[in-house]
PDBQT receptor file of N, H, CA, C and O in Angstrom, charges set to zero:
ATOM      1  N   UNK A   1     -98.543 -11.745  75.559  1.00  0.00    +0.000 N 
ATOM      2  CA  UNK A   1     -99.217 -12.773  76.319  1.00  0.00    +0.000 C 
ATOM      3  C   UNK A   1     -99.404 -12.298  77.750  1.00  0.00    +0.000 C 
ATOM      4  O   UNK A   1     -98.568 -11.778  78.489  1.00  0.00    +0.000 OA
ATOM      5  N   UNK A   2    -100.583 -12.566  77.966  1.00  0.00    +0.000 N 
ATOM      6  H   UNK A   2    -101.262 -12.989  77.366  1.00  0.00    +0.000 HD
ATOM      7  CA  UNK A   2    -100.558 -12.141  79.995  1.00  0.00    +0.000 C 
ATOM      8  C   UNK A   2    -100.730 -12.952  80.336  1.00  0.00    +0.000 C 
ATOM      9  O   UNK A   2    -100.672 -13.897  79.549  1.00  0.00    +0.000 OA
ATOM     10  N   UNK A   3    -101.017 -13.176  81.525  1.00  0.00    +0.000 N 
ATOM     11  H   UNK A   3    -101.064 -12.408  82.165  1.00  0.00    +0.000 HD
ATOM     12  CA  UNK A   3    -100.739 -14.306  82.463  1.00  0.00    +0.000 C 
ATOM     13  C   UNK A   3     -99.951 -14.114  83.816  1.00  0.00    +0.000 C 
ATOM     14  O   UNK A   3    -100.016 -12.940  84.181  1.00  0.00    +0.000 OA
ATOM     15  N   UNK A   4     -99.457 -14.662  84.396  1.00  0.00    +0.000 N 
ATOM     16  H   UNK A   4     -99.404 -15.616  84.100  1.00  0.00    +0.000 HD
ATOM     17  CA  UNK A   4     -98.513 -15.360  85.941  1.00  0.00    +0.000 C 
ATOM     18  C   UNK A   4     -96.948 -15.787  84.748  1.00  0.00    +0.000 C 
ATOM     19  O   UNK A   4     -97.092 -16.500  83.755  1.00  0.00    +0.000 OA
ATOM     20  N   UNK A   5     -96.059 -15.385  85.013  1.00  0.00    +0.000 N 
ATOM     21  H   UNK A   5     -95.942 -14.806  85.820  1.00  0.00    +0.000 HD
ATOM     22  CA  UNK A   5     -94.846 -15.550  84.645  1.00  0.00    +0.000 C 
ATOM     23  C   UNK A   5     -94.470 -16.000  85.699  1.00  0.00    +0.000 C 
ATOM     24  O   UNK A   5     -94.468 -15.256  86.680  1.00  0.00    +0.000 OA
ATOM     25  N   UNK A   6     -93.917 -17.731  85.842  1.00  0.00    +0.000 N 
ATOM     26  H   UNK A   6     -93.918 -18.335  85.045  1.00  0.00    +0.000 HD
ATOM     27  CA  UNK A   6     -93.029 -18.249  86.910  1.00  0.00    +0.000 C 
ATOM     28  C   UNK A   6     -91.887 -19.246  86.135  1.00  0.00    +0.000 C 
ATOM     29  O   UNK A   6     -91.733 -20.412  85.772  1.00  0.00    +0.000 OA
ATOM     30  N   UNK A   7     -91.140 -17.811  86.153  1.00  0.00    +0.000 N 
ATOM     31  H   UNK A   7     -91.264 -16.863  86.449  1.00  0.00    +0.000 HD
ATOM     32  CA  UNK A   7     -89.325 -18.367  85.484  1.00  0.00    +0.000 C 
ATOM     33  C   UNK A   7     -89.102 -19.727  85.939  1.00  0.00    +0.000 C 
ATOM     34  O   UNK A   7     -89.603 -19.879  87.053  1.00  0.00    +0.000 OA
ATOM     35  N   UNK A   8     -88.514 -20.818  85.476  1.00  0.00    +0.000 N 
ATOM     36  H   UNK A   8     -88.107 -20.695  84.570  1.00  0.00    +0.000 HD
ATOM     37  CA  UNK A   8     -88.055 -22.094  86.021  1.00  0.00    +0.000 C 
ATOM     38  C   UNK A   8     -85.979 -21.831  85.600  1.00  0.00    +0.000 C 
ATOM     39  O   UNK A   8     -85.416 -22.102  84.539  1.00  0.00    +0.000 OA
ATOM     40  N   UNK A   9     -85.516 -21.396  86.546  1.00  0.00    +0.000 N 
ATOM     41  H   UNK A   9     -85.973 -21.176  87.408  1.00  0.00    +0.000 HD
ATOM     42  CA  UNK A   9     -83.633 -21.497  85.735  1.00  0.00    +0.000 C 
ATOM     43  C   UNK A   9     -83.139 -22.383  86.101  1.00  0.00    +0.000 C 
ATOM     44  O   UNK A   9     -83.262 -22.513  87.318  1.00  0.00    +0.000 OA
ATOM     45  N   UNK A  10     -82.469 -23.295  85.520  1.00  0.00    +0.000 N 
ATOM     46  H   UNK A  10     -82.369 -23.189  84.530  1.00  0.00    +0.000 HD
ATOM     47  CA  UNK A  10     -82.063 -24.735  85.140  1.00  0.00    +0.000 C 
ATOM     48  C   UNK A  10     -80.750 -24.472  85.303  1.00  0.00    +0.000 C 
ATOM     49  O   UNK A  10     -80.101 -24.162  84.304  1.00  0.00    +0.000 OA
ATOM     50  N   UNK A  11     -80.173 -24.538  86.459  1.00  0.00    +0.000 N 
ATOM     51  H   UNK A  11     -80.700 -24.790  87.271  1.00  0.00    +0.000 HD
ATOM     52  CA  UNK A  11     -78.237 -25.131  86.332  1.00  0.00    +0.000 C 
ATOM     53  C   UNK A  11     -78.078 -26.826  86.599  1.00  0.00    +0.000 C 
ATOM     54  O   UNK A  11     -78.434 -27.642  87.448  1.00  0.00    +0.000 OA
ATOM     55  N   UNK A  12     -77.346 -26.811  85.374  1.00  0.00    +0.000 N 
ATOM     56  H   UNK A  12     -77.056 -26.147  84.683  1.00  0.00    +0.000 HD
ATOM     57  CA  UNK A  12     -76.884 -28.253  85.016  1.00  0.00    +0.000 C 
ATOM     58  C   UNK A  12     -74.916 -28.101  85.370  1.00  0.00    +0.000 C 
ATOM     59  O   UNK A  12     -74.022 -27.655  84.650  1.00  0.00    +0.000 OA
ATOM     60  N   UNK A  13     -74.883 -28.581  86.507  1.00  0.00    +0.000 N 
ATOM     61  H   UNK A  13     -75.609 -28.943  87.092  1.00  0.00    +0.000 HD
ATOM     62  CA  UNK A  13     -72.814 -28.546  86.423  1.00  0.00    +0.000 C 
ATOM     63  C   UNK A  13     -72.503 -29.572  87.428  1.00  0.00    +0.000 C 
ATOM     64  O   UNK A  13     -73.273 -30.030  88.272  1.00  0.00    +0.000 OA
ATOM     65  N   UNK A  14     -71.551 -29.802  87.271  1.00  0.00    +0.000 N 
ATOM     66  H   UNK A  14     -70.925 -29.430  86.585  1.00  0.00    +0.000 HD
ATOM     67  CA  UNK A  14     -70.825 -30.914  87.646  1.00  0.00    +0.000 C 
ATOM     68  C   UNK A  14     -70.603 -30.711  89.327  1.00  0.00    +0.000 C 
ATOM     69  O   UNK A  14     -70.137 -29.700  89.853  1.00  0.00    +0.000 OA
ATOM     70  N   UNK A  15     -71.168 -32.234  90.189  1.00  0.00    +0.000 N 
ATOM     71  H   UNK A  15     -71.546 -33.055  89.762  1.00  0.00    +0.000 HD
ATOM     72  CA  UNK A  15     -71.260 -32.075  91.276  1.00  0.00    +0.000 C 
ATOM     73  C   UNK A  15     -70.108 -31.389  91.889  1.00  0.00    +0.000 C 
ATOM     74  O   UNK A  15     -69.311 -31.003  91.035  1.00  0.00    +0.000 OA
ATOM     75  N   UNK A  16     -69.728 -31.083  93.254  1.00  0.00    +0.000 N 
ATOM     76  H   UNK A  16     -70.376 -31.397  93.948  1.00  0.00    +0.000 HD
ATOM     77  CA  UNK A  16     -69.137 -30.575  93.838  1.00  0.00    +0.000 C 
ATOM     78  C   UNK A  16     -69.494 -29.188  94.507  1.00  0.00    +0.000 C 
ATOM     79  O   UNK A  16     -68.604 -28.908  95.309  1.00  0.00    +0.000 OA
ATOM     80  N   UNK A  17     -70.035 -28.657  94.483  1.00  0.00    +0.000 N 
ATOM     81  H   UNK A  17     -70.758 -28.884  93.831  1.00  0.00    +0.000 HD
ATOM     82  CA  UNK A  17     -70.162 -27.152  94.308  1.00  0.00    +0.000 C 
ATOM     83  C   UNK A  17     -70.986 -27.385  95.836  1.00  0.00    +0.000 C 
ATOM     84  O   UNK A  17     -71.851 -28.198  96.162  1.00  0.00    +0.000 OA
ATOM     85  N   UNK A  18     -70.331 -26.336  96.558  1.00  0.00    +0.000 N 
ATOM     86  H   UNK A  18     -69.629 -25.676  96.293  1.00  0.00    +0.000 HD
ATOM     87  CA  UNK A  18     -71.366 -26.608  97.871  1.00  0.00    +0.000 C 
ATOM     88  C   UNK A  18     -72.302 -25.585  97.985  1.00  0.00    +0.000 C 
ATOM     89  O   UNK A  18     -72.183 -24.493  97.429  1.00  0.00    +0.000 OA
ATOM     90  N   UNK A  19     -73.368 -25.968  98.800  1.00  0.00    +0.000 N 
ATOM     91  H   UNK A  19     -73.464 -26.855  99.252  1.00  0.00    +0.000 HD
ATOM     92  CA  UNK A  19     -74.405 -24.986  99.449  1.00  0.00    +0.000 C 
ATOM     93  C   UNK A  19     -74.652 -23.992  99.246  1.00  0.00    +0.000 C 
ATOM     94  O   UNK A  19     -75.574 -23.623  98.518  1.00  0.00    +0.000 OA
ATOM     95  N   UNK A  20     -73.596 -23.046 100.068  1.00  0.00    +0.000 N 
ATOM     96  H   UNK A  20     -72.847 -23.346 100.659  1.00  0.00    +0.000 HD
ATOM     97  CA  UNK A  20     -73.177 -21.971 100.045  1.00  0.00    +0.000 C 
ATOM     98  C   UNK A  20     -72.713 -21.060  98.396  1.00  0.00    +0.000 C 
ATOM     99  O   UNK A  20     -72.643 -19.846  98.205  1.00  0.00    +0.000 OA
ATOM    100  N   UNK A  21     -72.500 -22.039  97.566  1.00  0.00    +0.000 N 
ATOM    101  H   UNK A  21     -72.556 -23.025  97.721  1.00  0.00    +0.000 HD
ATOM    102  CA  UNK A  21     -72.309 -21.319  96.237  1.00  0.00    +0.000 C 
ATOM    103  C   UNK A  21     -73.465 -21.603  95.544  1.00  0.00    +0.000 C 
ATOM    104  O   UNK A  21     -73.551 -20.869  94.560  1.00  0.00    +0.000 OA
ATOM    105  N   UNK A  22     -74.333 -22.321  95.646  1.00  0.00    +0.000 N 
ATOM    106  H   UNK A  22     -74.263 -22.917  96.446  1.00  0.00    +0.000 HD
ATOM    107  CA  UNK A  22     -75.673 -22.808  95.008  1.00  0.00    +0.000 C 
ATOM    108  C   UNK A  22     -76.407 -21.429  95.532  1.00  0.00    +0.000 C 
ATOM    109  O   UNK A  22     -76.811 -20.677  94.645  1.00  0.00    +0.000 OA
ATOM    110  N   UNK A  23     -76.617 -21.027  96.938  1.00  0.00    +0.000 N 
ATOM    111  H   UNK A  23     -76.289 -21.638  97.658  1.00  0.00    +0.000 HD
ATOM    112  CA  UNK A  23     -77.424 -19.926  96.993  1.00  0.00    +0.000 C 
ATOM    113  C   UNK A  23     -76.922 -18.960  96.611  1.00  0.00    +0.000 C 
ATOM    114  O   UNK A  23     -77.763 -18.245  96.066  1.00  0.00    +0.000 OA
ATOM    115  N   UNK A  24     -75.676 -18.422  96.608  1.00  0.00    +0.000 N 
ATOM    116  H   UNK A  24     -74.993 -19.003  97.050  1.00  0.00    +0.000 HD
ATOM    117  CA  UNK A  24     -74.978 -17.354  95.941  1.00  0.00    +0.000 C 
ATOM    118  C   UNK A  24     -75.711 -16.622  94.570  1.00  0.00    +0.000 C 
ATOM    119  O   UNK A  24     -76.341 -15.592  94.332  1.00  0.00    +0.000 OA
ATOM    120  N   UNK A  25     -75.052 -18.226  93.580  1.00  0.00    +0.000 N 
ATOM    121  H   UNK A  25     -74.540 -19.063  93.774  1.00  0.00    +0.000 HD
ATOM    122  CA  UNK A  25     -75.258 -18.191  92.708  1.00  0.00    +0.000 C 
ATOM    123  C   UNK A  25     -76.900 -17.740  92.356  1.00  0.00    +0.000 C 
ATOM    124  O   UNK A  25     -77.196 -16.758  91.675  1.00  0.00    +0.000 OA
ATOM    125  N   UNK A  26     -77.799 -18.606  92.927  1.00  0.00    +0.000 N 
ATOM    126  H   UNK A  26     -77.559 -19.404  93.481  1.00  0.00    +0.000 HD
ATOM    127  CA  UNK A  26     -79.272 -18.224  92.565  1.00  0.00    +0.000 C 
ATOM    128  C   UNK A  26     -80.100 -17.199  93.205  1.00  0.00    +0.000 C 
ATOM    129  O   UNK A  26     -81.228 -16.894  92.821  1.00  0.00    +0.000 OA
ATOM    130  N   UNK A  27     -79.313 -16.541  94.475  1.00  0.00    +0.000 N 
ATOM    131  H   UNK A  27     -78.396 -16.789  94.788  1.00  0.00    +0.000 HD
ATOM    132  CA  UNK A  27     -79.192 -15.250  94.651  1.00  0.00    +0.000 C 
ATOM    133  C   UNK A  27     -78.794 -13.627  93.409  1.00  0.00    +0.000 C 
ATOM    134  O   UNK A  27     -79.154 -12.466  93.215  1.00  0.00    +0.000 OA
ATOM    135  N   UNK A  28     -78.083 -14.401  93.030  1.00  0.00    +0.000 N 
ATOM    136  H   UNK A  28     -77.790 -15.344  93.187  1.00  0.00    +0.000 HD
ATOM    137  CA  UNK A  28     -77.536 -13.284  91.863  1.00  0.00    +0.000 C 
ATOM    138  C   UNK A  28     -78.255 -13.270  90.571  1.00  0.00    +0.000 C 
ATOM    139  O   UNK A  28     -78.388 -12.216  89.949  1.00  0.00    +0.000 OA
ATOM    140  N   UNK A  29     -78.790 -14.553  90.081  1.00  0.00    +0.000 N 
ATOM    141  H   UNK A  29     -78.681 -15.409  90.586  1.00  0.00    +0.000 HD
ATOM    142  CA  UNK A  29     -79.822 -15.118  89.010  1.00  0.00    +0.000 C 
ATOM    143  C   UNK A  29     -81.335 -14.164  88.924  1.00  0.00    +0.000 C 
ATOM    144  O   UNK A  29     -81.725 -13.360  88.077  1.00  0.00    +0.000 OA
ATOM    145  N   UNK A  30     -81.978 -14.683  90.259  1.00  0.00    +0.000 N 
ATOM    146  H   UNK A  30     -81.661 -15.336  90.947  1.00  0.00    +0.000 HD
ATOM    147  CA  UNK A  30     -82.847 -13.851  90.659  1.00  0.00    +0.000 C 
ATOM    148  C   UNK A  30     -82.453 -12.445  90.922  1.00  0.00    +0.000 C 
ATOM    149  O   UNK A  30     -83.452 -11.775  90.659  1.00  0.00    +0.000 OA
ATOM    150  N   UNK A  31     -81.667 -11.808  91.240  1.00  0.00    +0.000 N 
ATOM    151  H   UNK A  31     -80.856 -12.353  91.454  1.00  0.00    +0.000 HD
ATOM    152  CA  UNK A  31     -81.675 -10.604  91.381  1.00  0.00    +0.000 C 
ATOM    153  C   UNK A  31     -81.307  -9.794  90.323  1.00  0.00    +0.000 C 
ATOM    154  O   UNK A  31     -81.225  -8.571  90.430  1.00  0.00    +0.000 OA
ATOM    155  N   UNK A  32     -81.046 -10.501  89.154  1.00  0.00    +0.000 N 
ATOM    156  H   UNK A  32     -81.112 -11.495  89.067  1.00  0.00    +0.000 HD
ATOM    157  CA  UNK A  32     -80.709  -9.594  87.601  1.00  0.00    +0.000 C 
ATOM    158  C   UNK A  32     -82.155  -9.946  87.032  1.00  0.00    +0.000 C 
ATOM    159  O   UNK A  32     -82.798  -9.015  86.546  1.00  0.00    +0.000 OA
ATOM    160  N   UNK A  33     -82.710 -11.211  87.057  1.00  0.00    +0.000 N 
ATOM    161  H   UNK A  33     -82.189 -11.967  87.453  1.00  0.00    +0.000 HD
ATOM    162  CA  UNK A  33     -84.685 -11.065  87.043  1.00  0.00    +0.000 C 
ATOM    163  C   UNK A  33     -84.887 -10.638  87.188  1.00  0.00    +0.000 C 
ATOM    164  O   UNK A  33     -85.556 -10.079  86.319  1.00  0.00    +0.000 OA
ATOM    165  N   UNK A  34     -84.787  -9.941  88.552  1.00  0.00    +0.000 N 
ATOM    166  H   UNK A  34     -84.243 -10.395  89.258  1.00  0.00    +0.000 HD
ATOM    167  CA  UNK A  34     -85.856  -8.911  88.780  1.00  0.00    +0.000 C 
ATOM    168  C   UNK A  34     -85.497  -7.452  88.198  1.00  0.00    +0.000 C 
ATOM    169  O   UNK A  34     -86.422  -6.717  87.852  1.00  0.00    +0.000 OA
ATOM    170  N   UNK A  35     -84.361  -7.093  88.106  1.00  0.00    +0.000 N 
ATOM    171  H   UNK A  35     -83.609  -7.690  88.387  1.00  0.00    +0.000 HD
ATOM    172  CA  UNK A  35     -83.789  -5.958  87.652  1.00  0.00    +0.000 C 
ATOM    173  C   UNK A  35     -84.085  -5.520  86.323  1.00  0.00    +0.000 C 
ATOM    174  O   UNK A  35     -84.214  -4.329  86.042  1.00  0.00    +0.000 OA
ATOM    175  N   UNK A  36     -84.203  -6.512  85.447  1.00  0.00    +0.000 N 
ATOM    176  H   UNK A  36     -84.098  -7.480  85.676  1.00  0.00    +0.000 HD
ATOM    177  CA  UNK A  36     -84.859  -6.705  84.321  1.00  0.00    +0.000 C 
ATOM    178  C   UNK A  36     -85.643  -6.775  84.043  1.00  0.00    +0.000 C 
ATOM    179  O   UNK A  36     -85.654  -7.032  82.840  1.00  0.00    +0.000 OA
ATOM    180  N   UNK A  37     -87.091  -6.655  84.695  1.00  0.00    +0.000 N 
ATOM    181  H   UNK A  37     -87.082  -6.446  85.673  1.00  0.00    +0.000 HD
ATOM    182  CA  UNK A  37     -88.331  -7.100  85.190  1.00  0.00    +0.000 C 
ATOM    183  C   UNK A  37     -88.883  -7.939  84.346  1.00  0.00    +0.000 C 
ATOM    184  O   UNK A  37     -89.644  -7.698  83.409  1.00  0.00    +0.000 OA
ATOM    185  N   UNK A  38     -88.282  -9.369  84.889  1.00  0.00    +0.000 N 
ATOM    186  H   UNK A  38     -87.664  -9.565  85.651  1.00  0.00    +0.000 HD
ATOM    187  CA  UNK A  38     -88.675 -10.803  84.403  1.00  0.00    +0.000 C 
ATOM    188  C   UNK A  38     -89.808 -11.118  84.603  1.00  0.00    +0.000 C 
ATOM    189  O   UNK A  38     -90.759 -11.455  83.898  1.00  0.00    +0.000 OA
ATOM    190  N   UNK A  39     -89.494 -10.877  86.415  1.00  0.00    +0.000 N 
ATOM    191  H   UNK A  39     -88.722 -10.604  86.988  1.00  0.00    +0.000 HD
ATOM    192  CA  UNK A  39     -90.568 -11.936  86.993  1.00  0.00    +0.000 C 
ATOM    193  C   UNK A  39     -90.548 -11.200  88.601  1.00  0.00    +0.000 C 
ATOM    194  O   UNK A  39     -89.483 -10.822  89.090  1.00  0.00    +0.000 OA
ATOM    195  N   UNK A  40     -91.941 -11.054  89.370  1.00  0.00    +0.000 N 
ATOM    196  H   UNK A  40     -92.806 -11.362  88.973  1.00  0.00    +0.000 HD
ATOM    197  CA  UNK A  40     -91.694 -10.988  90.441  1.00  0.00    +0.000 C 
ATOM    198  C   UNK A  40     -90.547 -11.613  91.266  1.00  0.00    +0.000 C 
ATOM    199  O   UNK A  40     -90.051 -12.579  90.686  1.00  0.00    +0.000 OA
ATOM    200  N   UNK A  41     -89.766 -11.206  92.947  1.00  0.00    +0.000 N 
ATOM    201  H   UNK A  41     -90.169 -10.421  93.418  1.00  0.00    +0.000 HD
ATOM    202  CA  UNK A  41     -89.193 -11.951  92.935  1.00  0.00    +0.000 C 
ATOM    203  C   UNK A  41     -89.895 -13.388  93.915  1.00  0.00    +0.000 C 
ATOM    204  O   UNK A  41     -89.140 -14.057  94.620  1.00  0.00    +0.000 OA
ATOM    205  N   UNK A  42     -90.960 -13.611  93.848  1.00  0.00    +0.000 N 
ATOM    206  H   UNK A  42     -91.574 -13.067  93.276  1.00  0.00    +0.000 HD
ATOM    207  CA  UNK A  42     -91.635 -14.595  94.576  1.00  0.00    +0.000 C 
ATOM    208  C   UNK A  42     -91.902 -15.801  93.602  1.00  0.00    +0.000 C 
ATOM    209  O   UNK A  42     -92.087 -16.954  93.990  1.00  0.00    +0.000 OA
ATOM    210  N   UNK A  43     -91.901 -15.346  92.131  1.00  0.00    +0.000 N 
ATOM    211  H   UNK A  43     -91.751 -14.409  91.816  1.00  0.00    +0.000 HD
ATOM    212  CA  UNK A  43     -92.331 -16.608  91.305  1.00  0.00    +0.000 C 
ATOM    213  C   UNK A  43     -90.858 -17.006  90.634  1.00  0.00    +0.000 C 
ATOM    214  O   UNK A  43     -90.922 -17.829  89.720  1.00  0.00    +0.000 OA
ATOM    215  N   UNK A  44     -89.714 -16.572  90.945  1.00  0.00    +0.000 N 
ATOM    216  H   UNK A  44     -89.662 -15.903  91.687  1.00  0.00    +0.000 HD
ATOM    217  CA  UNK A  44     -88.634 -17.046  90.087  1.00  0.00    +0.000 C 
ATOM    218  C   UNK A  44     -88.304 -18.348  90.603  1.00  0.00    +0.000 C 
ATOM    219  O   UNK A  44     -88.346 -18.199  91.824  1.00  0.00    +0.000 OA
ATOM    220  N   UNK A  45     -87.979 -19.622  90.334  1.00  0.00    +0.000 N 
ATOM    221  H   UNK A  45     -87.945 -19.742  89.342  1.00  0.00    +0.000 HD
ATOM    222  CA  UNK A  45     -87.546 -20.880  90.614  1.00  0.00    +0.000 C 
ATOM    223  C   UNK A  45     -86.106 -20.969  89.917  1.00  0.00    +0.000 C 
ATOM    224  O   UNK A  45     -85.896 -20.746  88.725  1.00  0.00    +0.000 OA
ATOM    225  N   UNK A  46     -85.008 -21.391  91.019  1.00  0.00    +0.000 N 
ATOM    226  H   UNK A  46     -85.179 -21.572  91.988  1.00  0.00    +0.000 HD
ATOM    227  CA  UNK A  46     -83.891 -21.730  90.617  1.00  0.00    +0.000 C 
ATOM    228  C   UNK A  46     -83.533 -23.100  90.681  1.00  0.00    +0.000 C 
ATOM    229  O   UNK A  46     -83.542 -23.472  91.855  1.00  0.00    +0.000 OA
ATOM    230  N   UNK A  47     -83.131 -24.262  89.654  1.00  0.00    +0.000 N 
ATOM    231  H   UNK A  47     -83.123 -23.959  88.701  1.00  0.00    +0.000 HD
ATOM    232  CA  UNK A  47     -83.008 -25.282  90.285  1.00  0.00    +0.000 C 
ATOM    233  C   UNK A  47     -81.779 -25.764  89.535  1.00  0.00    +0.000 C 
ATOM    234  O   UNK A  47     -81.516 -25.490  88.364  1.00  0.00    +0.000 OA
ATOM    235  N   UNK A  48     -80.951 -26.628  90.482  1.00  0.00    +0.000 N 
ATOM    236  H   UNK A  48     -81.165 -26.850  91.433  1.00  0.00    +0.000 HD
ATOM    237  CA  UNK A  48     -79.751 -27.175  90.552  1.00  0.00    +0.000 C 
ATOM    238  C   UNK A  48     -80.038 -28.450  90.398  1.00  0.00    +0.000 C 
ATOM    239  O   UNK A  48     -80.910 -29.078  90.998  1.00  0.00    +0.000 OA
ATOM    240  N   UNK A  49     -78.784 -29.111  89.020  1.00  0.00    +0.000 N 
ATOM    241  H   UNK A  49     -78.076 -28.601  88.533  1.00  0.00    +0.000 HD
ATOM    242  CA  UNK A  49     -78.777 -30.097  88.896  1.00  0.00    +0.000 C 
ATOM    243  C   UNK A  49     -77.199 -30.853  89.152  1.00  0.00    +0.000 C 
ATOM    244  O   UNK A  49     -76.205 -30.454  88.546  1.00  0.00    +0.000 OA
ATOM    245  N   UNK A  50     -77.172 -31.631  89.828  1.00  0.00    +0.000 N 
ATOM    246  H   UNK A  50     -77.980 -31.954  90.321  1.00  0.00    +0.000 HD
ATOM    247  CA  UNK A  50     -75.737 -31.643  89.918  1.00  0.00    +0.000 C 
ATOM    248  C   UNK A  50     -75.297 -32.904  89.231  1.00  0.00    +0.000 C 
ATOM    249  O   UNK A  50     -76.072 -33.790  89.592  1.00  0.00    +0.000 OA
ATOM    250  N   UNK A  51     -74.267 -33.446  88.282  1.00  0.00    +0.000 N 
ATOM    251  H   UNK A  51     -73.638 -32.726  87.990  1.00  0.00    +0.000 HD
ATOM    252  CA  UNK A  51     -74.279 -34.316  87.258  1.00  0.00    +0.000 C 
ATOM    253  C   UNK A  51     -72.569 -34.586  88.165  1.00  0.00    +0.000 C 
ATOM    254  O   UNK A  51     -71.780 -33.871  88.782  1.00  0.00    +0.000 OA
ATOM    255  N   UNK A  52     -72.661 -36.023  87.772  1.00  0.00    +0.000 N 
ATOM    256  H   UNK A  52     -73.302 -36.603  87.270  1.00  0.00    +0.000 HD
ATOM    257  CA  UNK A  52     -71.413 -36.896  88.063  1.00  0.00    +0.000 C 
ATOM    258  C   UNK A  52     -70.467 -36.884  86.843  1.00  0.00    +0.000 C 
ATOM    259  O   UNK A  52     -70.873 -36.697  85.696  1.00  0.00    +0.000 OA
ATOM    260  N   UNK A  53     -69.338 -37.071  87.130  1.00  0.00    +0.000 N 
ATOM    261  H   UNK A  53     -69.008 -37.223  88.062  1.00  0.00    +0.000 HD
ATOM    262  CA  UNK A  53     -68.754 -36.747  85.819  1.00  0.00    +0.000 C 
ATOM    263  C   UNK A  53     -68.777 -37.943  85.127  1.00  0.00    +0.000 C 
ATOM    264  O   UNK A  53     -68.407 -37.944  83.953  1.00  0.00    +0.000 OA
ATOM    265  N   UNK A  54     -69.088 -38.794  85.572  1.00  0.00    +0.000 N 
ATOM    266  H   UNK A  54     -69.388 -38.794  86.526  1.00  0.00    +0.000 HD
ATOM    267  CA  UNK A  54     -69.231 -40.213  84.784  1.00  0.00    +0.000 C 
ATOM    268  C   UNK A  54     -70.452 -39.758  83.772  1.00  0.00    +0.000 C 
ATOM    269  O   UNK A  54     -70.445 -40.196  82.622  1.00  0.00    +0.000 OA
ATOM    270  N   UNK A  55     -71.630 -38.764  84.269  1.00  0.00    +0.000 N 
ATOM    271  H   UNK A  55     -71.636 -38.409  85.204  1.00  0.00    +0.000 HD
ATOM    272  CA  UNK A  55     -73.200 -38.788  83.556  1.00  0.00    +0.000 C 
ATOM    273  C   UNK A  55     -72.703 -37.697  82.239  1.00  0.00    +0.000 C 
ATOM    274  O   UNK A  55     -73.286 -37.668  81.155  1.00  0.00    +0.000 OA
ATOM    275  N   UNK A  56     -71.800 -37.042  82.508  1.00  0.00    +0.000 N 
ATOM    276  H   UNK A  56     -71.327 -37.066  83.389  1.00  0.00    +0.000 HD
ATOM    277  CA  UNK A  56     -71.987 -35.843  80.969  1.00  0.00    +0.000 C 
ATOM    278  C   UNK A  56     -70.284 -36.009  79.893  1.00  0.00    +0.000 C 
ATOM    279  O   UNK A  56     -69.353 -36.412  80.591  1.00  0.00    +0.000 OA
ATOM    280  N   UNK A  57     -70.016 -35.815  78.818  1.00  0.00    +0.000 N 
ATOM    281  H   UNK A  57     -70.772 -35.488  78.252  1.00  0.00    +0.000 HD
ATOM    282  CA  UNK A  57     -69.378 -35.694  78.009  1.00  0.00    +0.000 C 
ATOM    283  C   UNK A  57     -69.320 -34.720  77.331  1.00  0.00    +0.000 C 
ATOM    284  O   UNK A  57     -70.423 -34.411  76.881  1.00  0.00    +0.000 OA
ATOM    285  N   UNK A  58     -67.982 -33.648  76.851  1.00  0.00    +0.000 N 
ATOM    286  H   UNK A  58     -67.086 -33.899  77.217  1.00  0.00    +0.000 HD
ATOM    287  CA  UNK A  58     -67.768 -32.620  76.128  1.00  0.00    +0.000 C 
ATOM    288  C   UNK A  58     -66.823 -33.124  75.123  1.00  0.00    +0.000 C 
ATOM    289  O   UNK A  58     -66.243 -34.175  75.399  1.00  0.00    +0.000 OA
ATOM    290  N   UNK A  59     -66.576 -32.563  74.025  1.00  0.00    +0.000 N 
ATOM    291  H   UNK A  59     -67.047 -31.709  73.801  1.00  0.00    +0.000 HD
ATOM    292  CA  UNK A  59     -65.544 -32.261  73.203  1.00  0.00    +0.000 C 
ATOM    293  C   UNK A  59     -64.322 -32.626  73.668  1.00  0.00    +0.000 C 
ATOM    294  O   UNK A  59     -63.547 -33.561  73.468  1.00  0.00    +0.000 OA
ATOM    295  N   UNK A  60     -64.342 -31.984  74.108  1.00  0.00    +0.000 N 
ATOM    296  H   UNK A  60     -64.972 -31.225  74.270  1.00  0.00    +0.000 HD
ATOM    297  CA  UNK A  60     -62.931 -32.400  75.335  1.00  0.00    +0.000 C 
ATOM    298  C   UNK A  60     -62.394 -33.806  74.923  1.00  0.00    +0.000 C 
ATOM    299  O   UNK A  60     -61.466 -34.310  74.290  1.00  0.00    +0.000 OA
ATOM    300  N   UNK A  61     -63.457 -34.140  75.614  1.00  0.00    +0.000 N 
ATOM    301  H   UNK A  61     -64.210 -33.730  76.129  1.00  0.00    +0.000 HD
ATOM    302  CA  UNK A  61     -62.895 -35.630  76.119  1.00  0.00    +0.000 C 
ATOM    303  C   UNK A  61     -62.871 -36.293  75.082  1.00  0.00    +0.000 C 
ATOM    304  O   UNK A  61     -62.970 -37.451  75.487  1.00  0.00    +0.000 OA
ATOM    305  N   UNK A  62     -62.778 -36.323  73.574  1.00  0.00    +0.000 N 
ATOM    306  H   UNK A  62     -62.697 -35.383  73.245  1.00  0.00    +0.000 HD
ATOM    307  CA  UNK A  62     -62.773 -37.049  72.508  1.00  0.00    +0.000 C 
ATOM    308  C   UNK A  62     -61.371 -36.950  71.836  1.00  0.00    +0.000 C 
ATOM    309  O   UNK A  62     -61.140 -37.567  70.796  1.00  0.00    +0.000 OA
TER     310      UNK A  62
C-alpha cells in the first residue's frame, strides 16, 4: 500500500504518571519507529490516556 503513514500509539494506564515520564516514554516509542522505519519522525502521534482506577478492571480484582 502507498500512501502518508501517520502512526497513531495509544497508551492507556492508570493516572498518575507525570509529564516528565509521558515524554520520556513517547520519546523512546518514536525513536524505535523510526529505527525501524515505521514512519517519518514528523508523522508519528503519541497519545496518552490516563484512566482512574475506578474506570478499568483486571483479573486481579475478581
Amino acid at each position: 500500500m502507498g500512501g502518508i503513514r501517520i502512526p497513531f500509539v495509544r497508551i492507556q494506564s492508570k493516572e498518575g504518571r507525570t509529564p516528565q515520564q509521558k515524554e520520556d516514554l513517547a520519546k523512546a516509542i518514536i525513536e524505535t519507529m523510526i529505527e525501524q522505519g515505521y514512519a517519518n519522525k514528523d508523522a508519528i502521534r503519541v497519545i496518552f490516556e490516563d484512566m482512574a482506577k475506578d474506570d478499568y478492571y483486571s483479573g486481579d480484582d475478581y
